[in-house]
KELUM-287675 format. One record per residue (C-alpha): residue number from 1; chain; x negated, y, z. Coordinates in Angstrom, 3 decimals. Each point is the difference from the previous one (the first is absolute). Layout:
residues N
- NUM	A	X	Y	Z
...
//
This chain:
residues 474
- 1	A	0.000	0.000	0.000
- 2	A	-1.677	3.592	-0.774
- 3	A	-1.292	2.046	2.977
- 4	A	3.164	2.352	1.475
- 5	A	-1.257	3.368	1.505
- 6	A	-1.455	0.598	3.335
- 7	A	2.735	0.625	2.888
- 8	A	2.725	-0.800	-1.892
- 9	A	3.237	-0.076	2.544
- 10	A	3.148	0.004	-1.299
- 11	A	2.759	-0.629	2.284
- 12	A	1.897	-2.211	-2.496
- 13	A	-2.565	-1.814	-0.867
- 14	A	-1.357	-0.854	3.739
- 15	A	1.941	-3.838	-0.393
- 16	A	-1.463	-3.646	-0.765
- 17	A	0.479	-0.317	-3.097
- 18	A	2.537	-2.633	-1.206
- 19	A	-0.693	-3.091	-2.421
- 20	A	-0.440	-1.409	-2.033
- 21	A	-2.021	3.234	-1.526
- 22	A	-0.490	-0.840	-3.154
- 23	A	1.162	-2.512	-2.598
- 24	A	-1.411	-2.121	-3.043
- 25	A	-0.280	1.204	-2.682
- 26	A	1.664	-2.088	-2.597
- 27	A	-1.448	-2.950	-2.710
- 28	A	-0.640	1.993	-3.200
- 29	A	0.439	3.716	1.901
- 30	A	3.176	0.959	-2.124
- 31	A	3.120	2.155	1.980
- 32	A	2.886	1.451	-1.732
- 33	A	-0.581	2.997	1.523
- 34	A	-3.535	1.333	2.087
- 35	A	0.555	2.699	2.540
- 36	A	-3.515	1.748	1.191
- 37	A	0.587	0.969	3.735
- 38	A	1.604	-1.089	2.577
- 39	A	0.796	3.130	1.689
- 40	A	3.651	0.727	0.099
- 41	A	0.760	0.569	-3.486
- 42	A	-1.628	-2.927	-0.984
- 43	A	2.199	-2.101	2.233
- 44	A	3.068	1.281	-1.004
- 45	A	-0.799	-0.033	-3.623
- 46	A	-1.055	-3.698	0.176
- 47	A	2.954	-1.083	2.094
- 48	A	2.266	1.485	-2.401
- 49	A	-1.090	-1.892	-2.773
- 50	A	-0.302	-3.146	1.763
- 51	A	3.465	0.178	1.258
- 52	A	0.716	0.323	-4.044
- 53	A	-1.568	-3.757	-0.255
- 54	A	-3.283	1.433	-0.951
- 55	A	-3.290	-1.182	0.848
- 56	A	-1.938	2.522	1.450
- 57	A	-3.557	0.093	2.158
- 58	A	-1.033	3.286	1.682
- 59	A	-3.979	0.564	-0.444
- 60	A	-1.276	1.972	3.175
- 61	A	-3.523	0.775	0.666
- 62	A	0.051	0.304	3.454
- 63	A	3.193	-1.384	2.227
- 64	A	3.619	0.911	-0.413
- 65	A	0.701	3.715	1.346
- 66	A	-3.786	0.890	0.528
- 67	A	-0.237	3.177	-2.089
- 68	A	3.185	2.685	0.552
- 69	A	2.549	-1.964	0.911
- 70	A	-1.648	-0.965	2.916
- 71	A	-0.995	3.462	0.915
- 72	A	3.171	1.941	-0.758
- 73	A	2.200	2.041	2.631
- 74	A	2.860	-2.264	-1.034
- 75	A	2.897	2.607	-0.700
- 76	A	2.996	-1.311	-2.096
- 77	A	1.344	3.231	-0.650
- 78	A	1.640	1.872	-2.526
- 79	A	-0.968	3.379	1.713
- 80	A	-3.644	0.109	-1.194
- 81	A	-1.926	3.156	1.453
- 82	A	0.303	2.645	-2.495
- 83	A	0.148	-2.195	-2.885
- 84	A	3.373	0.704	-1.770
- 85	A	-0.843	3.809	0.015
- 86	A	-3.209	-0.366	-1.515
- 87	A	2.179	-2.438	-2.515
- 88	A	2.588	2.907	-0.717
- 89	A	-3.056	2.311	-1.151
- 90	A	-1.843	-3.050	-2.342
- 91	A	2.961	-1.755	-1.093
- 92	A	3.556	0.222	-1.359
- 93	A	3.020	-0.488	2.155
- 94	A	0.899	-3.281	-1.862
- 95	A	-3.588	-1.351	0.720
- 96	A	-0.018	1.316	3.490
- 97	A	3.495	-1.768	0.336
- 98	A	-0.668	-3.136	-1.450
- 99	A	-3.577	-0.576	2.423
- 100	A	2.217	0.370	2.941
- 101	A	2.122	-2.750	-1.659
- 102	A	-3.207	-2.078	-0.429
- 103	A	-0.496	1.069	3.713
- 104	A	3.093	-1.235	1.222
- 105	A	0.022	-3.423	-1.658
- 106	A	-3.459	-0.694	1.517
- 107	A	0.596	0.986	3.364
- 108	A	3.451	-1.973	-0.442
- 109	A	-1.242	-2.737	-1.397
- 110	A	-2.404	-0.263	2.638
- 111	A	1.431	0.582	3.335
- 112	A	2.607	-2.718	-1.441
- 113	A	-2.688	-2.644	-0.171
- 114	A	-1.024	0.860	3.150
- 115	A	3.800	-0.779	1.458
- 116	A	0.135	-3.277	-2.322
- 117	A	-3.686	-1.601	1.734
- 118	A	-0.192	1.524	3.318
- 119	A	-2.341	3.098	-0.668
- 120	A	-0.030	1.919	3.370
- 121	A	0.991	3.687	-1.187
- 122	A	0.696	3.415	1.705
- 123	A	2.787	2.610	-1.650
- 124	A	-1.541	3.446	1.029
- 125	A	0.844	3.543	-1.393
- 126	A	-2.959	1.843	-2.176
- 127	A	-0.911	2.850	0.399
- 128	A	-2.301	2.528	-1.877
- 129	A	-0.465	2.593	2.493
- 130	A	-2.018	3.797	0.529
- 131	A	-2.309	-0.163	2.575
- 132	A	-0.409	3.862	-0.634
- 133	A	2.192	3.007	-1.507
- 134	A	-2.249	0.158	-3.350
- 135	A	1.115	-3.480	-0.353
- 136	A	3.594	0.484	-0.186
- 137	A	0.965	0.826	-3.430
- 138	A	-1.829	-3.008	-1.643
- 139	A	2.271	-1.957	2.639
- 140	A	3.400	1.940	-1.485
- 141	A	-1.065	-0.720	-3.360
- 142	A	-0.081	-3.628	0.744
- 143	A	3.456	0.441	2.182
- 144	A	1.486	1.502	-3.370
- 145	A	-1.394	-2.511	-2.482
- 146	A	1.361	-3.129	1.956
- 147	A	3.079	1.808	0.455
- 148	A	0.264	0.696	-3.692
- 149	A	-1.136	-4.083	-0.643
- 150	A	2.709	-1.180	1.911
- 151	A	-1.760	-0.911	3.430
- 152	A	2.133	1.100	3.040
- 153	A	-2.965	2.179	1.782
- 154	A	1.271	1.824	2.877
- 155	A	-2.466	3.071	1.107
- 156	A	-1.051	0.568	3.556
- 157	A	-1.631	3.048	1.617
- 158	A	-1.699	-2.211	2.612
- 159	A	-0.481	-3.289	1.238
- 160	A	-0.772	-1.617	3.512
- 161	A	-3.303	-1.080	-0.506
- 162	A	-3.811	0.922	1.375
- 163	A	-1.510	1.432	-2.890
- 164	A	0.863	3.401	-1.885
- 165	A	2.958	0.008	-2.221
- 166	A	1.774	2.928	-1.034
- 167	A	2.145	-1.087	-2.521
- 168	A	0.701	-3.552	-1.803
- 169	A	2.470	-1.809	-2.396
- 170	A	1.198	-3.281	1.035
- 171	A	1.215	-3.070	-1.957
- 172	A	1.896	-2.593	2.089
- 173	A	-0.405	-4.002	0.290
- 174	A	-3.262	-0.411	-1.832
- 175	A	-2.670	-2.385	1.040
- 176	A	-3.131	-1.289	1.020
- 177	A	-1.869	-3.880	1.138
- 178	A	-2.901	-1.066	-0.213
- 179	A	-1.268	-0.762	-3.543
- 180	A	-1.904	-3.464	0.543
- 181	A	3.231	-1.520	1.548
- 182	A	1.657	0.327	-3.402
- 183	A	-2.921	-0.799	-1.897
- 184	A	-0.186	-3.358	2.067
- 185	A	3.078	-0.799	-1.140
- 186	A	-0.124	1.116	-3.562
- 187	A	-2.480	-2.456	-0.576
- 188	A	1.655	-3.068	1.938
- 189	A	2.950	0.851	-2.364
- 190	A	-1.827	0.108	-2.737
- 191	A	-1.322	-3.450	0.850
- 192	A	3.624	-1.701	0.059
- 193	A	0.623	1.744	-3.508
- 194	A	-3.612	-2.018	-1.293
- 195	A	-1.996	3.027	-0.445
- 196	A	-3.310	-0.113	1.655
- 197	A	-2.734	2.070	1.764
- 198	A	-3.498	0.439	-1.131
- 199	A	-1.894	1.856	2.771
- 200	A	-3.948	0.915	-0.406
- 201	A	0.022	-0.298	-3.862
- 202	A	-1.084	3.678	-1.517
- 203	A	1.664	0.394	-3.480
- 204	A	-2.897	1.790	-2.096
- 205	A	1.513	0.133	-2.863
- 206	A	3.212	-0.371	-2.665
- 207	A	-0.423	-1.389	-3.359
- 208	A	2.046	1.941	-2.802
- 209	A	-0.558	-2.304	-2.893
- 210	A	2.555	-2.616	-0.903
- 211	A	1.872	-1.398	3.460
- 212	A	-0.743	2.162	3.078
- 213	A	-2.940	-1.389	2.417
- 214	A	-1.600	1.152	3.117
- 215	A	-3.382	-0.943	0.739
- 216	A	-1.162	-0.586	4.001
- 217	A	-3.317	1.547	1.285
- 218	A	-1.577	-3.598	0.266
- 219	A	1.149	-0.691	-4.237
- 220	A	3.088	-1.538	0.643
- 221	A	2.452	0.676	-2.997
- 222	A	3.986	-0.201	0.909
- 223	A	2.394	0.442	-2.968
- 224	A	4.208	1.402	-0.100
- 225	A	2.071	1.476	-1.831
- 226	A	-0.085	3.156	2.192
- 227	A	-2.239	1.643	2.329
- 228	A	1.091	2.582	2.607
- 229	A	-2.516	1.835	1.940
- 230	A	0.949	1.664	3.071
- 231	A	-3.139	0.889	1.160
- 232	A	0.393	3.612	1.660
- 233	A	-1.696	1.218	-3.228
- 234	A	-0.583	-1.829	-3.488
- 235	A	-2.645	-2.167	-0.247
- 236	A	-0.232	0.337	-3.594
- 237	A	-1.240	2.758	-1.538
- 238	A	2.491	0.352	-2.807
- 239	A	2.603	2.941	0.045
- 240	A	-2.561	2.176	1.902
- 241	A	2.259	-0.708	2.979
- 242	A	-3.071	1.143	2.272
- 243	A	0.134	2.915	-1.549
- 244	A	4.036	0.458	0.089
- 245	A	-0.502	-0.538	4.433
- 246	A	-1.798	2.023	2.886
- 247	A	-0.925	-2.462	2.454
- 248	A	1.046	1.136	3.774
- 249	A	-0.977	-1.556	3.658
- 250	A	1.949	0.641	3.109
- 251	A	-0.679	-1.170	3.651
- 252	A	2.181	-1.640	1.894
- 253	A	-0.448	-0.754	4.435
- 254	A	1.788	-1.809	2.119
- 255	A	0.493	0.925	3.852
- 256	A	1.706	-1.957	2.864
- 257	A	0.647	1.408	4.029
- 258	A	2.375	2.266	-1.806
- 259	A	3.419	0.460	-0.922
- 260	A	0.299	0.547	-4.028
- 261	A	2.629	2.377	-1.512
- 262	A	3.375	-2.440	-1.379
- 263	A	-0.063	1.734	-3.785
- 264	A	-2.812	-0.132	-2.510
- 265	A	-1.853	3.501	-0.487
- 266	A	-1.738	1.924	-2.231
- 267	A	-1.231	3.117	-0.441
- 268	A	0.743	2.153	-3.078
- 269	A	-3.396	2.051	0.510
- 270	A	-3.920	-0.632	-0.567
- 271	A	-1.889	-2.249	1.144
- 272	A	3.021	-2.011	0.631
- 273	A	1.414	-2.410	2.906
- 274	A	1.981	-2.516	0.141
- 275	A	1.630	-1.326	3.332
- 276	A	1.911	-3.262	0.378
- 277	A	-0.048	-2.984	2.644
- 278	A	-0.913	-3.820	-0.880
- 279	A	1.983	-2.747	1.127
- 280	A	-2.727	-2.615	-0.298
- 281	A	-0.715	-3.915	2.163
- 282	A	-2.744	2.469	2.090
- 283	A	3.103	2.441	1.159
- 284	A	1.074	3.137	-0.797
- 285	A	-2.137	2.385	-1.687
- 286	A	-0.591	3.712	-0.469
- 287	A	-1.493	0.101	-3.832
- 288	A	-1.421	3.416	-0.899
- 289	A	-1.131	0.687	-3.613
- 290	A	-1.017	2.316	-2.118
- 291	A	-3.023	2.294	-1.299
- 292	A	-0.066	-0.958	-3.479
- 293	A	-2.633	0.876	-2.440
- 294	A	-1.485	-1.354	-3.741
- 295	A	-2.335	-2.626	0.333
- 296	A	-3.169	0.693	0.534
- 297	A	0.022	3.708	-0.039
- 298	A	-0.228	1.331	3.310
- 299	A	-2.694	0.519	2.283
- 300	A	0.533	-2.793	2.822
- 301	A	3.063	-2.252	0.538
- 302	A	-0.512	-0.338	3.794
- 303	A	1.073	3.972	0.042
- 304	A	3.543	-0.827	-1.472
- 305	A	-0.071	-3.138	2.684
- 306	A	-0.959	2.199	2.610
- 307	A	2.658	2.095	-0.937
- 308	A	2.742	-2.066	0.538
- 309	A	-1.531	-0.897	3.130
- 310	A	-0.413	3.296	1.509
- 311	A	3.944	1.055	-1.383
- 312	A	1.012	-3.140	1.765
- 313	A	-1.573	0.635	3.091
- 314	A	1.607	3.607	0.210
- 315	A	3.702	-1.150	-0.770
- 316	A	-0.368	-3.568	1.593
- 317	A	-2.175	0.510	3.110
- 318	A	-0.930	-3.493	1.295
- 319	A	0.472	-1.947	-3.361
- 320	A	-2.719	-2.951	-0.002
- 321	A	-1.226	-0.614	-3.626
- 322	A	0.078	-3.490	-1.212
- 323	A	-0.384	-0.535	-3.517
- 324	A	-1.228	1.789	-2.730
- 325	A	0.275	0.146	-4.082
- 326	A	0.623	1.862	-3.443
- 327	A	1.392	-1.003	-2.836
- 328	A	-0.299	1.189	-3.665
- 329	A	2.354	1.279	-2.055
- 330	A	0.351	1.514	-3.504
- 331	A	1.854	3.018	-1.223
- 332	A	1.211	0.132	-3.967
- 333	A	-0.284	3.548	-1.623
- 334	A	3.904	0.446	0.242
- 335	A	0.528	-1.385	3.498
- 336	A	2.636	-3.188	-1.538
- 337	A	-1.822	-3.570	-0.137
- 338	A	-1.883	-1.606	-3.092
- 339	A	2.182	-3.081	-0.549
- 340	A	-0.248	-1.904	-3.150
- 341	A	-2.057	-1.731	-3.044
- 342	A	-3.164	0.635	-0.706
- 343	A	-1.356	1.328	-2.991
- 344	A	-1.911	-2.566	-1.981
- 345	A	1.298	-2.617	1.739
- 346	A	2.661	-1.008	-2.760
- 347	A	3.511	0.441	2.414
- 348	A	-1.794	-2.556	2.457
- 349	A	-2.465	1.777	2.251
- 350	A	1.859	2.176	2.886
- 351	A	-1.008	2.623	2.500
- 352	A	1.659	1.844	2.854
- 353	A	-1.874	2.452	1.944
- 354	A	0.192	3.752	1.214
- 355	A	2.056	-0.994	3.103
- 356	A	-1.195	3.643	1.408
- 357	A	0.589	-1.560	3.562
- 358	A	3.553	-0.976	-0.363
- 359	A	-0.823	-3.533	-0.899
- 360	A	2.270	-2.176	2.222
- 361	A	3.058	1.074	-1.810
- 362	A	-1.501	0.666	-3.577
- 363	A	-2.100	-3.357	0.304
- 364	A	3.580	-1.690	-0.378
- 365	A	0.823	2.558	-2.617
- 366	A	-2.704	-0.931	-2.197
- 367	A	0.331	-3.992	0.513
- 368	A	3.757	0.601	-1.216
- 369	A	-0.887	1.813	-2.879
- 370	A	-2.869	-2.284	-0.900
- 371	A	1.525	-3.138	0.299
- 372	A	3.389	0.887	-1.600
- 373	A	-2.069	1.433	-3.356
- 374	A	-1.405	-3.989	0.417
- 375	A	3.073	-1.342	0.716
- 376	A	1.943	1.999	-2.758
- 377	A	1.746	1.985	2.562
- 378	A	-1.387	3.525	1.018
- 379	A	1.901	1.681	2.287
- 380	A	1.707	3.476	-1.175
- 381	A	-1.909	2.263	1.993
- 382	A	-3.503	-1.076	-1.679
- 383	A	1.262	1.583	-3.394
- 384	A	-0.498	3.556	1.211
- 385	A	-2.684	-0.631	1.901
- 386	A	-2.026	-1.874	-3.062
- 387	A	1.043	2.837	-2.419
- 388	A	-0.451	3.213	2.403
- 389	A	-2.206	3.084	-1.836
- 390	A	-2.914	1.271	1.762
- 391	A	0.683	4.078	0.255
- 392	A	-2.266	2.511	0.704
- 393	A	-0.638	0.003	3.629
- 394	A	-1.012	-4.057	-0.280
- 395	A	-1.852	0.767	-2.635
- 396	A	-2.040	2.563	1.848
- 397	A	-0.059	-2.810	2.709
- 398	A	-1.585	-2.610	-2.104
- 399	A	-2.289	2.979	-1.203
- 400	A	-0.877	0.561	3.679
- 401	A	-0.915	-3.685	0.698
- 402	A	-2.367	-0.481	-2.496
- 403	A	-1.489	3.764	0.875
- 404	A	-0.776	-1.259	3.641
- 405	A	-1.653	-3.215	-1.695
- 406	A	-2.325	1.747	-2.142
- 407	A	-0.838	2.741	3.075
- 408	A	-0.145	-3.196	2.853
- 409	A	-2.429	-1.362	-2.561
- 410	A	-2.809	2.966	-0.726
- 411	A	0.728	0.415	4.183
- 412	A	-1.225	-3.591	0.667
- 413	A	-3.032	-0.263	-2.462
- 414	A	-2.629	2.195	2.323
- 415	A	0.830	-2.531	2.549
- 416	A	-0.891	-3.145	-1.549
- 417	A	-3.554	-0.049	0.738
- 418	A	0.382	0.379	3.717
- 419	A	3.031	-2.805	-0.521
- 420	A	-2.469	-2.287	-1.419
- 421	A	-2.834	0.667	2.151
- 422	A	2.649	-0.617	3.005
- 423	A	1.044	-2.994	-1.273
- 424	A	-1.691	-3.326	0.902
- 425	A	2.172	-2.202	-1.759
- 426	A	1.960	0.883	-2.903
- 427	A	-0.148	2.513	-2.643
- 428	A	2.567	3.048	0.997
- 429	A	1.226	0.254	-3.739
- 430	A	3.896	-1.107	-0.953
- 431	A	0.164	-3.004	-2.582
- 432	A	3.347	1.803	-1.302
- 433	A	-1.523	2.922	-1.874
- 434	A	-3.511	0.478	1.702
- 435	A	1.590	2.787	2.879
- 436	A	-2.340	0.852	2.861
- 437	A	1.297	-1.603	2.978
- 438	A	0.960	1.514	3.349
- 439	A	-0.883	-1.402	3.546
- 440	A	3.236	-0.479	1.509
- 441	A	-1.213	0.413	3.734
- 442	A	3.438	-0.787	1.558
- 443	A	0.605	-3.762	-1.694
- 444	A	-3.456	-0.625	-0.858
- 445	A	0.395	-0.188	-4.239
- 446	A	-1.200	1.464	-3.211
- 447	A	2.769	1.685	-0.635
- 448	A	0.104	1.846	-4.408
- 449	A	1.196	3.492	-0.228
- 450	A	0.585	-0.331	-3.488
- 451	A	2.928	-2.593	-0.195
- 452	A	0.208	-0.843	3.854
- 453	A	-2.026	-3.832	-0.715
- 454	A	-1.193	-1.257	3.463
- 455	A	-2.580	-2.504	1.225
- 456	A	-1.462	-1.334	2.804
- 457	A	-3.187	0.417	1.649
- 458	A	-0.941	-2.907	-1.265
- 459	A	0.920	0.790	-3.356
- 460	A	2.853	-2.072	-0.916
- 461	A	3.038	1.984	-1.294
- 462	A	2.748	0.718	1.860
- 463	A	2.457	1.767	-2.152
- 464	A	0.117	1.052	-3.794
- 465	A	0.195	0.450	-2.756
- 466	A	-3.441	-0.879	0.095
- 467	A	-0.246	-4.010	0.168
- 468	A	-3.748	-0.288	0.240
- 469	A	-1.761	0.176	3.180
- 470	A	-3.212	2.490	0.891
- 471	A	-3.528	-1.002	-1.386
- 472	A	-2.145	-1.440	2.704
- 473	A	-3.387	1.641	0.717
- 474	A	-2.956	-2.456	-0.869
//
């Protein structure tokens, strides 16, 4: 299994893990259908099509709900920050409308599989909150563009609660659990339905002559008629899709010896926080997130860690931390999802990324577009999405992404020597497109500022789209 990074406590994923972890691969390595990560998109993609009759194995290279599943704050929510405001100025009403469909059906579809096998949930109210009067009117934009989507927001001046709020819009019976619970179970079903689990095995690569075909890092070559990578970002270079994404990491802490706030919170300003508590087999939690920032471009990690520490500490007094993580997530140039074929890939080769931190309910999304295009079946919603026009203002966006590559990359270059002098082990250069790495000091990782590729100390990737670990020093 490759190296995971230094520290590495999520509260989720503090469990035994269950087994069996992996299975065989089969006599002749041919699947109807190949899904490439088993985070929760993966799963629900794969379990889809194998309750269709189709035979389906899930390639994973590390363990089922390692990479952002595992990490995630775990909101189920329809109320997403300030994210159908910022919709309202990229997108068209119809568009807007139709990803709060999409929304919907995945957290529906999901809290309903949680009834049907047991899933221990929480409904909680979300709310995206000012902690300070500059913060307000980003908060009644958000109040308004729910309100004008059809979500039954209800605005409150304040709220009984330790921290500052001055103003919030609320959205009743949402929800929250923990992630790996449902993952656990996603793959037991997906066991009964004869799909299978593949854990450890890195997918390198995707063939796109004649029948699609993935090839494993140790040569391995498995064949189907369609490939689905949910993978956080592509893998594959094709479409530019690194180029489409700006890749973001957020912190996330968990606290017991206090009593957590009943809704899920977040704050509409910068740097954000988020605010919920975690109903997990060590107790109740208080989980306190936040601080986001692009990969690799920002001067030490431990200062945004330290920040949620220190903001806990003031609001919380007496909180005991007892777990600690990020998780990585990728925002498209328009704010909706990435969900769909591939070019190049003849129909057969699918994608779904650009999550932007909402991925519990778009994850689902996604898995019901991608399997009913497979299946012969898309669901309505995915027509506006798949046809939506990029305006002006995500145009300008995309424009800005690719600006902050270029600048992160003449930044980094006067640095290399003193990376490579510092390093006694492996050669601080990404195997993606040849960025100069940054020394996460918080997790421990070579961490790209150019498309958000990670690595560990040792080298061995962590997270694409690059699929290559670090050269070793001789």
């Amino acid at each position: 299994m490759p190296a995971t990074p230094a520290d590495h406590g999520s509260l989720w994923l503090d469990r035994p893990r269950p087994g069996p972890a992996s299975d065989p691969l089969p006599e002749g390595g041919a699947f109807d259908d190949i899904v490439v990560g088993a985070g929760l998109t993966g799963l629900v993609v794969a379990l889809l099509l194998a309750r269709a009759g189709r035979h389906v194995g899930v390639i994973e290279a590390r363990h089922a709900g390692a990479v952002t599943t595992g990490n995630t704050t775990a909101k189920v929510s329809l109320l997403q920050g300030t994210k159908l405001s910022r919709l309202a100025r990229t997108s068209s009403k119809a568009v807007s409308a139709a990803y709060v469909e999409a929304n919907r059906e995945g957290q529906g579809w999901l809290l309903r599989f949680c009834e049907d096998h047991g899933v221990d949930h929480q409904r909680r109210d979300a709310v995206t909150f000012a902690q300070a009067r500059d913060e307000l009117p980003a908060v009644r934009e958000e109040h308004e563009a729910a309100t004008r989507l059809g979500l039954p927001v209800r605005w409150v001046d304040r709220l009984d609660v330790p921290f500052p709020l001055v103003g919030a819009t609320v959205l009743h019976d949402q929800a929250q659990f923990d992630p790996m619970d449902v993952i656990e179970a996603l793959v037991a079903e997906l066991r009964e339905h004869g799909g299978s689990l593949h854990e450890g095995r890195r997918v390198v690569g995707v063939s796109k002559l004649g029948a699609p075909e993935v090839t494993l890092s140790d040569g391995v070559r498995l064949r189907a008629a369609n490939i689905v990578l949910a993978t956080g970002t592509p893998i594959l270079d094709r479409g530019l899709y690194f180029a489409k994404l700006e890749p973001n990491r957020s912190y996330a802490l968990a606290f017991d010896s206090v009593t957590p706030p009943e809704s899920m919170f977040l704050s509409a300003g910068q740097p954000s926080v988020s605010i919920r508590e975690a109903v997990t087999r060590h107790g109740s939690h208080l989980v306190v997130g936040g601080h986001g920032h692009v990969v690799g471009r920002t001067r030490s990690e431990q200062e945004h860690v330290g920040a949620l520490r220190d903001w806990t500490a003031e609001h919380f007094p007496g909180a005991r931390e007892t777990h600690r993580s990020s998780a990585q997530d990728y925002a498209s140039h328009d704010g909706i999802p990435q969900v769909g074929t591939m070019p190049r890939g003849r129909g057969h080769v699918f994608v779904a990324t650009g999550f932007d931190k909402w991925g519990m309910t778009n994850a689902v999304a996604a898995a019901r577009t991608i399997s009913g295009e497979i299946l012969g079946a898309p669901p309505s919603w995915a027509t506006p999405l798949h046809h939506r026009i990029t305006g002006p203002r995500g145009a300008a966006r995309l424009a800005g992404f690719n600006a902050g590559v270029v600048e992160a990359a003449i930044r980094s270059l006067p640095t290399l020597p003193g990376k490579l002098a510092a390093s006694d082990e492996v050669v601080p250069v990404c195997t993606h497109l040849g960025g100069c790495l940054h020394w996460n000091d918080a997790e421990e990782t070579w961490d790209c500022p150019l498309h958000g590729s990670r690595f560990a100390a040792d080298g061995a990737v962590l997270e694409g789209p690059a699929t290559r670990s670090l050269r070793r020093r001789r």
